[in-house]
C-alpha positions as CSV (number, residue, x, y, z in Angstrom):
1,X,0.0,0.0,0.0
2,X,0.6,3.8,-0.7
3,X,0.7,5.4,2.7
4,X,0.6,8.9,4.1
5,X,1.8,9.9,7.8
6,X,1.3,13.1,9.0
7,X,3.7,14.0,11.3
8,X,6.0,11.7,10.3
9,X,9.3,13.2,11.4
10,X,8.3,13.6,14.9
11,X,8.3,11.7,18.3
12,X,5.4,9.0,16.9
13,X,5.6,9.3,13.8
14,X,8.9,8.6,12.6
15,X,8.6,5.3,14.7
16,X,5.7,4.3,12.8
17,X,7.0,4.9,9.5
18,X,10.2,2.7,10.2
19,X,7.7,0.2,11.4
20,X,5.7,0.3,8.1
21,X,9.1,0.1,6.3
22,X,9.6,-2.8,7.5
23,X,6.6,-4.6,6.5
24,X,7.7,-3.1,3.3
25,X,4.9,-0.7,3.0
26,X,5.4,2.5,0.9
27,X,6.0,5.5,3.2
28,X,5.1,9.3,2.3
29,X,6.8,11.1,5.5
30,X,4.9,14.6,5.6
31,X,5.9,17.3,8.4
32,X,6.8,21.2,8.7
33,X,9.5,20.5,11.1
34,X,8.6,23.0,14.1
35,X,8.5,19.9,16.2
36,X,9.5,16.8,13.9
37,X,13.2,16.5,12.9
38,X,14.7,15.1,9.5
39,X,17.6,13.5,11.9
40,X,14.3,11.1,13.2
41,X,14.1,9.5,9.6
42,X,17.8,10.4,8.2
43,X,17.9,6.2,8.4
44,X,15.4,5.8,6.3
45,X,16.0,8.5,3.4
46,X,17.6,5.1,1.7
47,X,15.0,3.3,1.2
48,X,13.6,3.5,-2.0
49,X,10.1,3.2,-0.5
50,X,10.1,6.1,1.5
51,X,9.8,9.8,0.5
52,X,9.9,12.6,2.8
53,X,7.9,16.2,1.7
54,X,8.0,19.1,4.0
55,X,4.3,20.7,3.9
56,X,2.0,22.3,6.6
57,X,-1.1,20.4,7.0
58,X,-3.0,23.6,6.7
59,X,-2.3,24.2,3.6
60,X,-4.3,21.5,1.1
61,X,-2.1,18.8,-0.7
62,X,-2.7,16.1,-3.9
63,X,-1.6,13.1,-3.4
64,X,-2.8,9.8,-3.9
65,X,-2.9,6.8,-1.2
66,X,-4.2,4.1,0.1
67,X,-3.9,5.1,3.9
68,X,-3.7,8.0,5.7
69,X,-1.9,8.4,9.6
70,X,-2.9,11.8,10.8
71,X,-0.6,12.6,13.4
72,X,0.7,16.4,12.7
73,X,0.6,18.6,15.6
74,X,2.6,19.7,18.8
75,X,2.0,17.6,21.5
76,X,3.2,19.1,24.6
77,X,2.3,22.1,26.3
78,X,5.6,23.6,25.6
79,X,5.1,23.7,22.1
80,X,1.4,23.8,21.1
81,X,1.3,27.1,23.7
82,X,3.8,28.5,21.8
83,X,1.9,29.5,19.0
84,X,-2.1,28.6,20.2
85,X,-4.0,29.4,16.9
86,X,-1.5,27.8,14.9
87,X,-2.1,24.6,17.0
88,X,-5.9,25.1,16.8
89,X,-5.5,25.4,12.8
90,X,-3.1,22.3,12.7
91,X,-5.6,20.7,14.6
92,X,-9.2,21.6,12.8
93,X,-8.0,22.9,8.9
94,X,-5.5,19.7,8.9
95,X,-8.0,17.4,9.7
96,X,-10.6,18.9,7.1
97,X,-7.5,18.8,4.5
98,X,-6.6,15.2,4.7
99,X,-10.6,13.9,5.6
100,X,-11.3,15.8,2.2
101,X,-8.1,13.9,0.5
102,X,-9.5,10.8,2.6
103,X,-13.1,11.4,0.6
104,X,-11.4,12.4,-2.9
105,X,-9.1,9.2,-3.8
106,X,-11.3,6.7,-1.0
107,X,-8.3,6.2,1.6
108,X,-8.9,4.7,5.0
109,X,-7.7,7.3,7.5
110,X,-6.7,7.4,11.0
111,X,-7.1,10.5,13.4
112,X,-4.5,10.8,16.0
113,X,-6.2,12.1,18.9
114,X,-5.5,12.0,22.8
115,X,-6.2,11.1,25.7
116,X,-6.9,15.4,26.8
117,X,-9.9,15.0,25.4
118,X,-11.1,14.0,28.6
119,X,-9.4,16.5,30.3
120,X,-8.9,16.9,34.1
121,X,-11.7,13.7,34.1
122,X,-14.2,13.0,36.7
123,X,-14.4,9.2,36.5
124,X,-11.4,7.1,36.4
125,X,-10.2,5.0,34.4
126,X,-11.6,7.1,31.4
127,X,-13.5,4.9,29.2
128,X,-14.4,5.7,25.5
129,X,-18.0,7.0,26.2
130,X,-17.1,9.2,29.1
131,X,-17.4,13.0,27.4
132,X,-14.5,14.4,29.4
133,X,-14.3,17.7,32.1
134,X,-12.4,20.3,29.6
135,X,-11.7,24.0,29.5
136,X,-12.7,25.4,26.6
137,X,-11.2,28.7,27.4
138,X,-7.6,27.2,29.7
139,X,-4.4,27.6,28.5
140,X,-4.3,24.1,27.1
141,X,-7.5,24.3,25.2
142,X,-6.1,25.1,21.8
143,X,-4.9,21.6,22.1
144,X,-7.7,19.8,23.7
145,X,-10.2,21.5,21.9
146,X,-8.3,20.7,18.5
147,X,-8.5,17.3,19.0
148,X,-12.1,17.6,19.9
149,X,-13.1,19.1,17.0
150,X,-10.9,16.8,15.0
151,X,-13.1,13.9,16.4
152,X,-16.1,15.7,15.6
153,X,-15.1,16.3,11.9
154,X,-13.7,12.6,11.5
155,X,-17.5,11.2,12.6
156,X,-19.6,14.0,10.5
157,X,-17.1,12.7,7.6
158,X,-18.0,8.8,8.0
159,X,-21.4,9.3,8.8
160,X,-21.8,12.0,5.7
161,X,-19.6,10.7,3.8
162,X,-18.9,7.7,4.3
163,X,-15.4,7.9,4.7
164,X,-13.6,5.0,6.2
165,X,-12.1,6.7,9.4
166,X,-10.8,5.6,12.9
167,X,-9.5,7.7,15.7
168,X,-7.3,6.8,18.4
169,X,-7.1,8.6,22.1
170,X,-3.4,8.0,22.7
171,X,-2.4,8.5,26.4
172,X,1.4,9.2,27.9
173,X,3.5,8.1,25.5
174,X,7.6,7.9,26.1
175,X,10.3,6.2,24.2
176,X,13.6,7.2,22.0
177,X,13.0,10.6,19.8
178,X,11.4,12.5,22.3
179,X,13.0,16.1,22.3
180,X,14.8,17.1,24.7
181,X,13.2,20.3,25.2
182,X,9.4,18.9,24.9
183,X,8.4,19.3,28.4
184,X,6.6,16.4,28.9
185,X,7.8,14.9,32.0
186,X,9.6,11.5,31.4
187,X,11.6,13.0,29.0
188,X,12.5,15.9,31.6
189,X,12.9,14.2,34.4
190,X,15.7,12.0,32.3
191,X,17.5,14.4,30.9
192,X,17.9,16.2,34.5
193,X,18.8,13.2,36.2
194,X,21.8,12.4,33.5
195,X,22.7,16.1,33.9
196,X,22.8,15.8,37.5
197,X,19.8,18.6,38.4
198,X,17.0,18.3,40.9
199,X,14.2,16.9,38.8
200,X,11.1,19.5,38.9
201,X,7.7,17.9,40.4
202,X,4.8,20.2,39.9
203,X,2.2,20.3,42.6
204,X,2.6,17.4,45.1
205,X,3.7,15.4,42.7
206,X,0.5,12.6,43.5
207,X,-1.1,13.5,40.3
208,X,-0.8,10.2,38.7
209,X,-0.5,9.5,34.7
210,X,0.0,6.3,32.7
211,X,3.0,6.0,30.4
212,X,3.0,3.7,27.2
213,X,6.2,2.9,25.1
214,X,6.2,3.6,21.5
215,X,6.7,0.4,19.9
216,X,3.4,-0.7,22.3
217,X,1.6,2.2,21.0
218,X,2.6,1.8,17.2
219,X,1.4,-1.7,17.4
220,X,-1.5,-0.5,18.7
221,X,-2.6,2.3,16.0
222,X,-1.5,-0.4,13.2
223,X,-4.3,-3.0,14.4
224,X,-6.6,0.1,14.6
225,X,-6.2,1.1,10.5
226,X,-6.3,-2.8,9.4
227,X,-8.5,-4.1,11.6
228,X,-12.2,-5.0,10.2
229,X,-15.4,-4.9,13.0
230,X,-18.5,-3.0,14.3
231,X,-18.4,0.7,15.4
232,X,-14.6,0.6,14.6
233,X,-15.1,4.2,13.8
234,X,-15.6,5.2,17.7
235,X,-12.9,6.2,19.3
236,X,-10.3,3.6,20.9
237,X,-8.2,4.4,24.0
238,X,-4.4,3.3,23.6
239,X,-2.2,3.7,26.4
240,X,-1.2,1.6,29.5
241,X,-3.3,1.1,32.0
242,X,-0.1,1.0,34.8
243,X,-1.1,4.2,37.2
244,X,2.2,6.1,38.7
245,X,2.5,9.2,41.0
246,X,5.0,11.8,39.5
247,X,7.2,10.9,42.8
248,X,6.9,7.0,41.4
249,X,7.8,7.8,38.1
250,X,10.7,10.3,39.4
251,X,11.9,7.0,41.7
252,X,11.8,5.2,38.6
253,X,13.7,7.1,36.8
254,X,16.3,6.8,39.2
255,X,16.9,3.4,39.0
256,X,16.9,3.7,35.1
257,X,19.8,6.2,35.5
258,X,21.4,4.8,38.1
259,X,21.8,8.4,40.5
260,X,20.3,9.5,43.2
261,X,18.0,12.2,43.1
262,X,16.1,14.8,44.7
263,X,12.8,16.6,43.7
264,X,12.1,20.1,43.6
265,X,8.5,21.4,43.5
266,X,6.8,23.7,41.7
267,X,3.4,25.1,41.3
268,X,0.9,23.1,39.6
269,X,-0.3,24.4,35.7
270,X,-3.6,25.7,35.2
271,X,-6.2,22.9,34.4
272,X,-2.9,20.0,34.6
273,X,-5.3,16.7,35.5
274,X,-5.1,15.2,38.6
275,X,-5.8,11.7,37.1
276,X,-4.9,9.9,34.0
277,X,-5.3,6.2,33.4
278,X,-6.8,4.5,30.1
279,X,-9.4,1.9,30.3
280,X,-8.4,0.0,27.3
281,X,-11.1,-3.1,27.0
282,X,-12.4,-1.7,23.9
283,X,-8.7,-2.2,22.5
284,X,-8.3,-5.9,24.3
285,X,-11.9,-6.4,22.4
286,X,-11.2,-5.0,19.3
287,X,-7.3,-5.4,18.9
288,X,-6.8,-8.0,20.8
289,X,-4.0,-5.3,22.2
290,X,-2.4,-4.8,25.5
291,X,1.1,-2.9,26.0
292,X,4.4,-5.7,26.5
293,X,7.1,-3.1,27.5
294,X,7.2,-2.9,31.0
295,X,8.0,1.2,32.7
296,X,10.9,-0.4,33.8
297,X,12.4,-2.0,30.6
298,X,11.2,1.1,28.6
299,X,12.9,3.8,30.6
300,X,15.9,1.9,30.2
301,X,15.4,2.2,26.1
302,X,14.9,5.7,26.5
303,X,17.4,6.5,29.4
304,X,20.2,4.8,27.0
305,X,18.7,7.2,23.7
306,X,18.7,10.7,25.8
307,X,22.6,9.5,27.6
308,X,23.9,9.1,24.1
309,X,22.4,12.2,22.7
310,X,23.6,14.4,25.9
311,X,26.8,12.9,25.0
312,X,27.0,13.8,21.7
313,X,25.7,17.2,22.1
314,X,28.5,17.7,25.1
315,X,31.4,16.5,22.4
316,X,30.2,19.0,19.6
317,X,30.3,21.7,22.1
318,X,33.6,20.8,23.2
319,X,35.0,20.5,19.8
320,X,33.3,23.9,19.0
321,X,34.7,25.5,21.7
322,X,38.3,24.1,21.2
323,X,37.9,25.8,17.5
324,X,36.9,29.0,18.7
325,X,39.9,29.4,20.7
326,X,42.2,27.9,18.0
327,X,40.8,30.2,15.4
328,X,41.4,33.2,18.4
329,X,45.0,32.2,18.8
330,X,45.6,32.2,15.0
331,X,43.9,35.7,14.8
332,X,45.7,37.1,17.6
333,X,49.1,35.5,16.5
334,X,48.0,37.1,12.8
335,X,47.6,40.7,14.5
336,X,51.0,40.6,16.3
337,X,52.8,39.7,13.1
């Protein structure tokens, strides 16, 4: 098959395109870059059945495919508050672009949605009926209310249209690729425990959240697109149903880096949820999927990704440095003379 992935450079979305790769699907990698880096899919530039096309999913594109992954936005709060009404637009006019391009050449398409939807949630675990507690007017609306609307068009468009959709709630997801900078908290409490900081807890640090790994998730949205049954158009939560406390997870991390740590708190963000755990029968039902990857075994993937990066990043500034001062002593050697 021919298939698009929105978003395909980033966290997600470059680990899904490697994975489609390899059941030697043909891949069209779409993404602006403001969160997805070419250095995510630099391995797989080689392969002759993948292409990679820089576009903003705002803007309409013609292409023709057999599936379509729509996974283009920021995902953390560090970057979808950093420009609000672009992440609204990514959100809303993105989905509208490829659910039109869905309609035009009859693709199958899959809507990337999350678990904010429910927002700071009432009942818990959240099950796929429960309609969610959400700001519409919070600092984090322009990406939970994105991804509501983003639902909403995906049904209107199967049920007018009759275009073959899914959508998938993805909860806390963590693995290798993360940025550095994202904000989300297993990659930040990593990266401060390899650079030897106090890790930042907000609030008390009991909120709890549930943390999938990537290859657990992929497998997950894969089933979703192929798999054939009733009402596969509702939404399906993916995500692991393990609860931990930010302290639990900051304790865990510990043992993944092998360092002691200590925690320093800050105030809580406006509308941050208190609880977050999928209930994910309608996935054991449907999918006949459940995550594999233990938190323990999958912080170690990731711990191992973010040390060798930090490394890497630490040599090129010290090779950087050791140039600028070569190039001064040559300069200054070149004025006395």
């Amino acid at each position: 098959m021919r298939i698009l992935v929105t978003g395909g450079a980033g966290f997600i979305g470059s680990h899904l395109c490697e994975r489609l790769l390899s059941e030697n699907q043909e891949v069209i990698c779409l993404d602006n870059f403001f969160t997805g880096r070419k250095s995510n899919v630099a391995h797989l530039l080689d392969d002759k059945h993948f292409e990679l096309v820089r576009h903003d999913l705002t803007e309409p594109i013609l292409l023709e495919v057999d599936q379509i992954y729509n996974l283009a936005c920021p995902a953390s709060p560090v970057h979808y508050q950093f420009n609000p009404v672009k992440t609204v637009k990514t959100s809303v006019m993105g989905a509208i672009n490829m659910l039109g391009l869905a309609k035009r050449v009859g693709a199958r398409i899959l809507q990337a949605s999350t678990s904010e939807v429910y927002g700071d949630p009432l009942i818990h675990p959240q099950t796929e009926d429960y309609f969610g507690n959400v700001n519409p007017i919070g600092l984090r609306s322009c990406y939970d209310e994105g991804k509501r609307v983003a639902e909403t068009l995906f049904m209107d468009y199967h049920r007018q249209n009759n275009v073959d959709t899914r959508i998938v709630r993805i909860f806390n997801t963590y693995g290798p690729r993360m940025l550095e900078n994202d904000g989300r908290v297993v990659s930040n409490f990593i990266v401060q425990a390899l650079r030897g900081e106090d890790l930042t807890v907000y609030g008390s640090g009991e909120q709890t959240r549930s943390f999938c790994y990537v290859d657990d998730l992929v497998e997950g949205i894969i089933r979703l697109m192929n798999v054939k049954a009733e009402d596969i158009h509702l939404p399906v939560n993916l995500g692991n149903p393990g609860e931990f406390t930010m302290n639990e997870l900051a304790q865990e991390v510990a043992k993944a880096v092998g360092t002691n740590i200590k925690i320093r708190n800050m105030p809580l963000p406006q509308d941050d949820p208190k609880q977050r755990q999928p209930n994910i029968a309608r996935a054991r039902e449907l999918l006949d999927w459940s995550p594999t990857i233990s938190l323990a075994e999958g912080l170690q993937k990731t711990v191992a990704y973010f040390a060798d990066g930090l490394e890497n990043t630490s040599t090129e500034r010290k090779s950087n440095a050791e140039t600028k001062k070569a190039l001064k002593g040559q300069s200054e050697l070149s004025a006395k003379n």
